[in-house]
ZAMAR-194424 format. One record per residue: residue number from 0; x, y, z of N, C-alpha, C in turn. Coordinates in steps of 0.02 Angstrom, whole numbers, plus 50000, padded with zeros to 5 digits. Layout:
ZAMAR-194424
> seq,nc1,nc2,nc3,cac1,cac2,cac3,cc1,cc2,cc3
> NUM,X,Y,Z,X,Y,Z,X,Y,Z $
...
end
This chain:
ZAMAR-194424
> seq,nc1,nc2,nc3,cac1,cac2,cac3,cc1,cc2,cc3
> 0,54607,56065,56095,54655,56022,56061,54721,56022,56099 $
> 1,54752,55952,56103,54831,55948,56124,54873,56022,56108 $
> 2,54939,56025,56128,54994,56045,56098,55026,55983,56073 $
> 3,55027,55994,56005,55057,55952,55946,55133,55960,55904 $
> 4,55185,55924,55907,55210,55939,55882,55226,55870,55830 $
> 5,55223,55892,55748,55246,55841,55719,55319,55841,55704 $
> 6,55357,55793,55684,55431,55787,55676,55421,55754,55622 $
> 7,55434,55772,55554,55433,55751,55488,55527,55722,55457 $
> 8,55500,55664,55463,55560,55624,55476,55594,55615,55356 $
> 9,55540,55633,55339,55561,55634,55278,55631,55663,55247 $
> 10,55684,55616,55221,55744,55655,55196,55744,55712,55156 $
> 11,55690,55712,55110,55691,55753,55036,55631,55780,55024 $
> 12,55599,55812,55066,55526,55838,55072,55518,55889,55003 $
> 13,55562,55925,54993,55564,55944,54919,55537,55904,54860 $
> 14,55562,55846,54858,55549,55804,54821,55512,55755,54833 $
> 15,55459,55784,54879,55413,55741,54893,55347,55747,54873 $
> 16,55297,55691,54856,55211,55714,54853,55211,55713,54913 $
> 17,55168,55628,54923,55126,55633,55006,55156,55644,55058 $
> 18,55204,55638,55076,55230,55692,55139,55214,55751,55147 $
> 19,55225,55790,55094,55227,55878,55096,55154,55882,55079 $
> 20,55130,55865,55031,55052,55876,55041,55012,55859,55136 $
> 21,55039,55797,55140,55005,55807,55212,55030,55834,55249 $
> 22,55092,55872,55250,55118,55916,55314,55087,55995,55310 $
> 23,55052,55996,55224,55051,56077,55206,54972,56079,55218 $
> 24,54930,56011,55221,54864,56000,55243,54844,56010,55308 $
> 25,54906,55990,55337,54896,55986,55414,54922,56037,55440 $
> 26,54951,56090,55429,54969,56153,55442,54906,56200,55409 $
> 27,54885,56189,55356,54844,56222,55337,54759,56227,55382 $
> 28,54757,56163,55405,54681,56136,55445,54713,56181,55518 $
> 29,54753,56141,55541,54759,56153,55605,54851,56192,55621 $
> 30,54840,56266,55611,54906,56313,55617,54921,56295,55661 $
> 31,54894,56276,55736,54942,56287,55784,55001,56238,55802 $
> 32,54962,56196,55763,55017,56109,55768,55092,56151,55740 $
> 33,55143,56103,55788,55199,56124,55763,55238,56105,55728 $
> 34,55258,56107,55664,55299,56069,55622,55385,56055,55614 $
> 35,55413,56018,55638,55480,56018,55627,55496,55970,55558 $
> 36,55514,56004,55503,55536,55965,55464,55630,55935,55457 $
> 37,55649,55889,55483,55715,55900,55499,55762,55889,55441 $
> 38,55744,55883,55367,55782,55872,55320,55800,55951,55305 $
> 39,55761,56008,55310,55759,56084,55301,55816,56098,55365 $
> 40,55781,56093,55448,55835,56093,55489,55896,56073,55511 $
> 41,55870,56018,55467,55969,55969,55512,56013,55933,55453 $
> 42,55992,55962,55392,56034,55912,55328,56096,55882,55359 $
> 43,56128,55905,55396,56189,55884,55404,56164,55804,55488 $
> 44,56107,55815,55497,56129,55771,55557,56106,55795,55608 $
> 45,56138,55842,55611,56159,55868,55683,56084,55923,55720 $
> 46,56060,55889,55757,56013,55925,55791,56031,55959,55848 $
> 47,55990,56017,55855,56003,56056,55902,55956,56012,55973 $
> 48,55986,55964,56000,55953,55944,56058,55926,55980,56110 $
> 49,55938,56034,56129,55876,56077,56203,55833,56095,56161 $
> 50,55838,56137,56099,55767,56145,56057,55712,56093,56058 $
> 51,55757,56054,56015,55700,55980,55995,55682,55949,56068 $
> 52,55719,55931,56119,55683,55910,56167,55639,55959,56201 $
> 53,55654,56015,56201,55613,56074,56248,55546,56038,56210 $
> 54,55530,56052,56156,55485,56055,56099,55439,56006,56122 $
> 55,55478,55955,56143,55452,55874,56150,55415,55899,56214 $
> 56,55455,55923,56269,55436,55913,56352,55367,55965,56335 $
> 57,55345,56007,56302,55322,56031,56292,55231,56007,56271 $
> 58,55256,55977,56215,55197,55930,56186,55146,55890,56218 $
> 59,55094,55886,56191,55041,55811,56228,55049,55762,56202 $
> 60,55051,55787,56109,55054,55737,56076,55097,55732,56013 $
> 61,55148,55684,56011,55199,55693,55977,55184,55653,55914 $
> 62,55193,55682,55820,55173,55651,55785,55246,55635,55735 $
> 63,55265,55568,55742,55301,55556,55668,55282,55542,55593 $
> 64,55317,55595,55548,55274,55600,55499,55330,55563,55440 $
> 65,55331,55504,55389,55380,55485,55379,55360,55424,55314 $
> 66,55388,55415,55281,55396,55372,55231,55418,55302,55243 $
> 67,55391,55225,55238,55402,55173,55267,55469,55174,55208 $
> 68,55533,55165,55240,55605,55146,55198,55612,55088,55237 $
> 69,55621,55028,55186,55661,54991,55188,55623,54936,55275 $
> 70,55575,54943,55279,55518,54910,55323,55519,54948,55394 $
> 71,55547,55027,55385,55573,55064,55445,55566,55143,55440 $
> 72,55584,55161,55472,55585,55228,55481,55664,55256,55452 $
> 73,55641,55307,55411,55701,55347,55352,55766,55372,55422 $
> 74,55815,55349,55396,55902,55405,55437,55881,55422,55460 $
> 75,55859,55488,55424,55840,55545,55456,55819,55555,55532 $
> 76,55762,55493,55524,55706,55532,55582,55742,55462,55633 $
> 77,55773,55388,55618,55828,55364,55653,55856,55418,55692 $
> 78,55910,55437,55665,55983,55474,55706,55920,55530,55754 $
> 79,55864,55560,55732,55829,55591,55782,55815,55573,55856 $
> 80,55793,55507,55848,55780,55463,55880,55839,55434,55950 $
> 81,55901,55420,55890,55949,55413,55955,55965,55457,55977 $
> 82,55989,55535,55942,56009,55576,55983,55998,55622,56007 $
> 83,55885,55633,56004,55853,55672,56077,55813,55618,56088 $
> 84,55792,55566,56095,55760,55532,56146,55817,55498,56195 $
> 85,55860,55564,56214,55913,55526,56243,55939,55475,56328 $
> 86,55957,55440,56339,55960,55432,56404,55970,55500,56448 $
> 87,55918,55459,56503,55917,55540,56573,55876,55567,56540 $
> 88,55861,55592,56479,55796,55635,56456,55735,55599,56427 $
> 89,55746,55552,56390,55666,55510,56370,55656,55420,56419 $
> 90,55722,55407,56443,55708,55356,56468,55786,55352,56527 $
> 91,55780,55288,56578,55827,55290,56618,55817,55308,56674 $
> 92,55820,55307,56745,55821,55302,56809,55761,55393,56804 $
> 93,55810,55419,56768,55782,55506,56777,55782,55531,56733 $
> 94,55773,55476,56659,55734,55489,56599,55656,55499,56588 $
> 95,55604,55535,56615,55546,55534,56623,55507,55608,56595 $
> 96,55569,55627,56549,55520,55681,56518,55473,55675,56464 $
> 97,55471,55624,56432,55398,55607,56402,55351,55575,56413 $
> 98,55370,55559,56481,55319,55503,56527,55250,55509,56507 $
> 99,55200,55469,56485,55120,55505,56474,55103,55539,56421 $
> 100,55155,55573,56373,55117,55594,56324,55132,55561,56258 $
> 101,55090,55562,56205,55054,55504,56161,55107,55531,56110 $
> 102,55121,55465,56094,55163,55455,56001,55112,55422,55949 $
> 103,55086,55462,55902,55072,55440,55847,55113,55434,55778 $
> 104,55116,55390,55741,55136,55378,55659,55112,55369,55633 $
> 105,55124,55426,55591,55089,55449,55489,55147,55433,55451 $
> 106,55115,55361,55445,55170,55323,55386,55148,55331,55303 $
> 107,55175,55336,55267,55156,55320,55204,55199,55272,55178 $
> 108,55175,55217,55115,55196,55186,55117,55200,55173,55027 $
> 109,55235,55167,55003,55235,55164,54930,55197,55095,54886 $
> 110,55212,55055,54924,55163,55000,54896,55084,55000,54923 $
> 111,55056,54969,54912,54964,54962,54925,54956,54924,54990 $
> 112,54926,54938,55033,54917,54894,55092,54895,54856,55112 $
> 113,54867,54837,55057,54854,54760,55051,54930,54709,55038 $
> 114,54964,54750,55012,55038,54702,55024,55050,54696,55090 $
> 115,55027,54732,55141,55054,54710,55211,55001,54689,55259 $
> 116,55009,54627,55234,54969,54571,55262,55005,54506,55266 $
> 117,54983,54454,55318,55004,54375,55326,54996,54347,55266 $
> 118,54970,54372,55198,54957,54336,55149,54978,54385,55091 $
> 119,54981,54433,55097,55029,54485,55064,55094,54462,55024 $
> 120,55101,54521,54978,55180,54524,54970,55221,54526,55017 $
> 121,55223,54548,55062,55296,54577,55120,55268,54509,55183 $
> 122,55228,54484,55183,55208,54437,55230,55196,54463,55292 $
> 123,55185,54517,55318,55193,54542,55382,55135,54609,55368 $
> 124,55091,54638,55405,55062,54698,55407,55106,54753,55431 $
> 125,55097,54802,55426,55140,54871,55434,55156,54891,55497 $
> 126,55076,54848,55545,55100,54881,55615,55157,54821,55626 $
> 127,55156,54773,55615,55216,54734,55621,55292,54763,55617 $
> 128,55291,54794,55540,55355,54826,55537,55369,54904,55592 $
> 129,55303,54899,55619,55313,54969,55666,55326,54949,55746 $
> 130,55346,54878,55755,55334,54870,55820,55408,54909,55853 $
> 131,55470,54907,55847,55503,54925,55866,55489,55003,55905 $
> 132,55439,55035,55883,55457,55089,55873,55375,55109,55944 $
> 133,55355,55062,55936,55288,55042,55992,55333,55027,56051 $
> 134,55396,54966,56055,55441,54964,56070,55465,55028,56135 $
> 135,55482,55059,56086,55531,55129,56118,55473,55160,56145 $
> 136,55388,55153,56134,55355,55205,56150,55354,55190,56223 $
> 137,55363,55137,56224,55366,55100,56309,55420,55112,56337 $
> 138,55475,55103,56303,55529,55115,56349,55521,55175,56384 $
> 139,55507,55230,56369,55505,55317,56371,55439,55348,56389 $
> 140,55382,55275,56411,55327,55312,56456,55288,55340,56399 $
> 141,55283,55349,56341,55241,55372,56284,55177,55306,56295 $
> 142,55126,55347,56290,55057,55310,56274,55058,55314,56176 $
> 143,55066,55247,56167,55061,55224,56088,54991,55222,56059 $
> 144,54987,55272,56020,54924,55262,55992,54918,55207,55908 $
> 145,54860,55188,55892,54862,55149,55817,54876,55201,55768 $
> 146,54933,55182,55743,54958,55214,55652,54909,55237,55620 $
> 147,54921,55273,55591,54867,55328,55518,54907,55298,55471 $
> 148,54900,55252,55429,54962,55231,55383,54912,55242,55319 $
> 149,54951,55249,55240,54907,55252,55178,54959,55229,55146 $
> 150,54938,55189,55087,54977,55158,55057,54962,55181,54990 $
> 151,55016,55150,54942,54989,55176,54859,55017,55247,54875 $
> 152,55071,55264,54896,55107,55329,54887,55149,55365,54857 $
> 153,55139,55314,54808,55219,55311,54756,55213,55364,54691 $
> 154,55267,55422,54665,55247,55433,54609,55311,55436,54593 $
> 155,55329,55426,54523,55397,55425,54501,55392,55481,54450 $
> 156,55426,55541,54448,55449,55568,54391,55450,55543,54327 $
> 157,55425,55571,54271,55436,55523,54221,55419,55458,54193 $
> 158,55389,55445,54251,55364,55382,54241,55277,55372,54256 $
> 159,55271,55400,54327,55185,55425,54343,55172,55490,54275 $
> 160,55105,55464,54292,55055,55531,54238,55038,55560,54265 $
> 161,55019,55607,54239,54976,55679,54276,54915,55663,54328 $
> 162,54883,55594,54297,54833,55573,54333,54856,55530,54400 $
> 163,54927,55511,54375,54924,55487,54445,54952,55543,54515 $
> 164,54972,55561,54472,54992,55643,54531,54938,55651,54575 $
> 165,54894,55668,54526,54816,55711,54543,54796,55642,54606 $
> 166,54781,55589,54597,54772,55541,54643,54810,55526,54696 $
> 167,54869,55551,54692,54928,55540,54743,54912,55595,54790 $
> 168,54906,55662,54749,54879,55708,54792,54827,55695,54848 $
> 169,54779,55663,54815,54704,55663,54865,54726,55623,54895 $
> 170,54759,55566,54892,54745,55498,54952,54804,55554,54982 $
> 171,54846,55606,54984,54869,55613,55027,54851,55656,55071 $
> 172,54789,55702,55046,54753,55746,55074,54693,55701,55116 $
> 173,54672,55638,55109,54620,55617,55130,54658,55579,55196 $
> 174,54753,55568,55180,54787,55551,55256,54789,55608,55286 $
> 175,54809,55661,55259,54799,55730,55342,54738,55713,55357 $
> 176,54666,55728,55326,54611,55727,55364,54593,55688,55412 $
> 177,54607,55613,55388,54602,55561,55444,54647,55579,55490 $
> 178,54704,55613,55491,54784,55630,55550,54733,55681,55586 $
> 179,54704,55748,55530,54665,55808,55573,54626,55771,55632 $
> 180,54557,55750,55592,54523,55722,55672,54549,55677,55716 $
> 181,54581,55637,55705,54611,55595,55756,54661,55642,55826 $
> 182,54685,55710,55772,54699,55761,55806,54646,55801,55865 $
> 183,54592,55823,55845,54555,55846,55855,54517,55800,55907 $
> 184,54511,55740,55892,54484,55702,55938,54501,55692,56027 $
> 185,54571,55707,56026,54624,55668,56080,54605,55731,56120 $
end
């Protein structure tokens, strides 16, 4: 298997189902993968850049793990983005330290995915709203692999039932497994 590192771009993993269920699935299947959760490490922002990039130069295969906000990727794992995939280090004349190794995204998505379709609610499919980010995989020499995305991720306090917990759980345990082998596969 690769050296893996995921970067869990989620703000409030505390307060999260399917995020934390699939990060505690995917730590649980496969220990050696490495987990950076950056809402625990960096509340304030501020990343320790030689860590997180060492981490990166390090990796085969780099996984963003993250909640679709707002048809995008959460702050959080944003401000990550601009300030270690930085010029001279992920892209630029003698930016070539991730040259070749693979970016995958484990999106979840709160509505059903059948809304993201040409005939959908949102009018657009998901890898659509992910192109930017396919985008950057090019800029920076990353081989882009196809999204693990699951939709129907939503539970509200107070408002979901017990049963829908219990179901939120599994579809989020049944996204690590599909994340595991796709892991396992590469």
């Amino acid at each position: 298997m690769a050296n893996v590192v995921v970067i869990s771009g989620h703000p409030d993993l505390e307060h999260s189902v399917a995020n934390r269920t699939i990060l505690e699935e995917l730590k649980s299947s496969l220990p050696s993968v490495e987990i950076h959760k950056l809402d625990e490490l960096y509340p304030d922002y501020k990343f320790d850049l030689d860590k997180e990039q060492q981490s990166l130069v390090k990796a085969d295969l780099i996984i963003w793990q993250f909640p679709l906000y707002w048809y995008g990727i959460p702050a959080l794992l944003k401000k990550y983005l601009e300030d270690v995939f930085a010029h001279g280090f992920a892209y630029g004349s003698n930016g070539t330290a991730l040259k070749g190794k693979k970016l995958l995204l484990s999106v979840t998505a709160g509505a059903p995915l059948e809304n993201y379709a040409p005939d959908g609610f949102f009018k657009h499919t998901i890898e659509e709203f992910l192109a930017p980010y396919e985008a950057a995989s090019v800029l920076c020499g990353l081989n882009y692999l196809p999204p693990v995305c699951s939709g129907g991720m939503m539970y509200v306090p107070g408002v979901s039932s017990d049963e829908d917990l219990k179901a939120l759980r599994q579809k989020a345990q049944e996204h690590a497994k599909r994340l595991c082998a796709l892991i396992k596969s590469l």
